[in-house]
N, C-alpha and C positions, 0 to 999 in steps of 0.2 A: 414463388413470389414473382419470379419474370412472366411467366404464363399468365398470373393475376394483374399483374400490371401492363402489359401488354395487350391481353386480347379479353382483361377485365368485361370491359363493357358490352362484349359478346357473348359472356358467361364462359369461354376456354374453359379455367380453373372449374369449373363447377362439370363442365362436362368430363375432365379429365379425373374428379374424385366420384364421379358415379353419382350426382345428382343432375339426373336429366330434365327434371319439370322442373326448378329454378336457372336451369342455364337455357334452356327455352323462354321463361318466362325474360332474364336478362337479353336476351336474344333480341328478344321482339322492344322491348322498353327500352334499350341503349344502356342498359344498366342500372335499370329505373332513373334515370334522366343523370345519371352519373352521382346519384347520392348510396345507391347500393353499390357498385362499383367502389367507392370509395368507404364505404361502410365494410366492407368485406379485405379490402387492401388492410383498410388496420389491423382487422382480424388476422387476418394471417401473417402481419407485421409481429402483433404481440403473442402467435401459437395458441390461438384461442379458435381458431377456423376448423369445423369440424366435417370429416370426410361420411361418405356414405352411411359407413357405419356406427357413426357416431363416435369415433375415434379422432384427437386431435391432431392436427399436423403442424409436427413441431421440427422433423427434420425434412430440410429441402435438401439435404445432400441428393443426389442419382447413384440410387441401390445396384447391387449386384444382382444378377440376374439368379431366380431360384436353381437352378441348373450348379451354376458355381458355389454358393451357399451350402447347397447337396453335397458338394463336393466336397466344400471344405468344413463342413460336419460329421462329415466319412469318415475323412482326414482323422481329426481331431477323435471320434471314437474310436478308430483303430489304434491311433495312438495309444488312448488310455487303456484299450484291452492289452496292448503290450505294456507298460509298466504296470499293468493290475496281475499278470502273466512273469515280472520280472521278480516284482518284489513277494508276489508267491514262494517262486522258486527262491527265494534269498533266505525267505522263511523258513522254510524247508532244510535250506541251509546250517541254519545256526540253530535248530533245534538238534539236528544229526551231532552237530558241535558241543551243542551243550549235554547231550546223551553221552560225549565220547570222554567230555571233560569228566565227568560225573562218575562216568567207571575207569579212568586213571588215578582220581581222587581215591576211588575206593579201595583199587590195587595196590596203590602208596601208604593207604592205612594200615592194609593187610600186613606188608613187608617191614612196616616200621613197628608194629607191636611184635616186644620180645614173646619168644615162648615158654607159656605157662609153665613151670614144671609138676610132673606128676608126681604123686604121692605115691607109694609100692602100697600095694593093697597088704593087705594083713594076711596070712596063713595060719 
């Protein structure tokens, strides 16, 4: 928005989103006599101003450099390979648990039924 407003009428903003044949053309015309200049100020007032690609520019914030972004999507995927790596092992965990409960239950069934009594076989 400062760059468009500022050095508007020289096309800046146009030469800094990669549109070089309209910011020549602003170049040379003063901005087309300062009605493109201000045709283009609204635009990118209301995020309707469209960069090279045909994509709009809707954030004027100043990005992080891709370098740090790299970095902090490293970050962030190593992270989740550890909690993807924790809660495995957690898994892992309570299944050994619930295998352990399962045959103390069964142990406990075992010791709590009386025993049958035999019948003497017949001679």
């Amino acid at each position: 928005m400062l760059l468009s407003f500022f050095g508007g009428v020289f096309g800046l903003h146009r030469f800094y989103v990669d549109k070089p044949r309209t910011a020549i053309a602003m170049l040379f015309t003063f901005g087309g006599c300062g009605i493109w200049y201000l045709y283009d100020l609204v635009l990118i007032a209301a995020g309707e101003f469209r960069d090279g690609d045909d994509l709009p520019l809707r954030n004027w914030s100043v990005a992080e450099s891709q370098f740090t972004q790299h970095r902090l999507v490293g970050r962030a995927e190593q992270r989740v390979t550890e909690l993807e790596e924790q809660f495995d092992a957690l898994r892992q965990q309570f299944n050994d648990l619930a295998e352990r409960v399962d045959f103390a239950e069964r142990m406990l069934a075992q010791h709590r039924e009386p025993p049958r009594p035999q019948l003497p076989r017949g001679s």
